[in-house]
N, C-alpha and C positions, 0 to 999 in steps of 0.2 A: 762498349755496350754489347750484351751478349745475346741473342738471337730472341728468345723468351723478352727481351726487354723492347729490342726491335720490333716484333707483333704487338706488344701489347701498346705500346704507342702508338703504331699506326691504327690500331684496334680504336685505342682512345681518340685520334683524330679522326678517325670515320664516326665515332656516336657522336660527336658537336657536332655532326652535318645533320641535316634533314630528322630531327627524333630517334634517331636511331638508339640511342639513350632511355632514352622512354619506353622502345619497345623491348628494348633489353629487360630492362629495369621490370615491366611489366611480365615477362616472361619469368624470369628467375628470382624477382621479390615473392616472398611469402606471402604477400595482399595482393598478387597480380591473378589475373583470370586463370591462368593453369594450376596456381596451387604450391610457387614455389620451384627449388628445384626437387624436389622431391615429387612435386607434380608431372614437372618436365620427363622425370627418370621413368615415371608411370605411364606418360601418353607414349613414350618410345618404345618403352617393352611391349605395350598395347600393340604397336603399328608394325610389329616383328623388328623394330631396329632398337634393340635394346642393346647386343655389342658396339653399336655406333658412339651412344653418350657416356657406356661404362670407358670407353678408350680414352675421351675426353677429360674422365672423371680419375679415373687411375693413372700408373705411372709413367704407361708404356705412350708409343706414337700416336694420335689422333686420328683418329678416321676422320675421312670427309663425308659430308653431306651434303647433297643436291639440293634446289630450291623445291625441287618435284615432292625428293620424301620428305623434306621441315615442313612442306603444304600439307603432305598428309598424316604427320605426326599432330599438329595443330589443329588440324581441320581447316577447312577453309571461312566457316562462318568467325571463328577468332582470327585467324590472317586479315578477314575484312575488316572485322571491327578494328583492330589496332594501326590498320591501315587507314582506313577514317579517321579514325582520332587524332593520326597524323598527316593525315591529308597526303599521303604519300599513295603509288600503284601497286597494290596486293603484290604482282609478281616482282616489283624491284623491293619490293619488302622483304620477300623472303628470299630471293638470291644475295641482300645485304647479310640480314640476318645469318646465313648459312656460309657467307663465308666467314662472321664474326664469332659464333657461337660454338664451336671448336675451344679456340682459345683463349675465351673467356670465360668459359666453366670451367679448363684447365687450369686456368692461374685461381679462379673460386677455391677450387679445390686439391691444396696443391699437397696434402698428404694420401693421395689418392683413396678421397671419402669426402662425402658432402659432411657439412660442418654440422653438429649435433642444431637441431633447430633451423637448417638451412641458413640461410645469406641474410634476413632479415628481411623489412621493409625496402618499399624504393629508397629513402634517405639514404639505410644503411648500405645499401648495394653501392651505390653512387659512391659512396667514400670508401669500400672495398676496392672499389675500383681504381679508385686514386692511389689509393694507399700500393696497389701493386705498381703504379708508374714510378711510385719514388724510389721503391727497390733497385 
């Protein structure tokens, strides 16, 4: 199993804990409150961290991100809300989120470019999602 496949597994066992799936899903579906990833790509370049999700998204190494900037990339009135939703605590929200979301818009996008139309609905995410574990 090759490193890429490693992540993304442990990726996939951390969203069956606590909704993390959900707020994924809600983050980078095209029905979610940001807009998709095309939404996503726009709140980052908005917050100056626009080479952070382009690294993600192309072929090269991933940059990190803090839970500090994903709180101010999001704002924190959505960080709440989807933390309510999930009855989860805003800041273990987005320390989850921020170390998952690296490399799960990496494996999204893995010709380094968002998929014409983005990732689709939550449905359709959820089984992209899968779809890269069986690779």
């Amino acid at each position: 199993m090759g490193l890429f496949d490693s992540m993304v597994g442990a990726a996939m066992g951390q969203l069956q804990q606590g909704g993390l799936g959900q707020a994924l899903g809600g983050l980078l579906s095209n029905d979610g409150p940001v807009g998709g990833l095309d939404g996503l790509q726009a709140r980052f370049h908005e917050a100056g961290l626009g080479g952070v999700i382009q690294s993600w998204i192309g072929s090269g190494q991933n940059l990190p991100i803090s839970a500090e900037q994903l709180q101010s990339v999001l704002g924190s009135d959505t960080v709440k809300q989807i933390a309510g939703q999930l009855g989860l605590d805003p800041e273990h929200l987005t320390g989850q989120l921020a170390s998952l979301l690296p490399g799960v818009v990496d494996g999204l996008t893995p010709n380094g470019q968002v998929p014409d139309g983005g990732v689709g609905g939550h449905t359709d995410l959820l089984g992209m999602l899968g779809g890269l574990l069986r690779k």
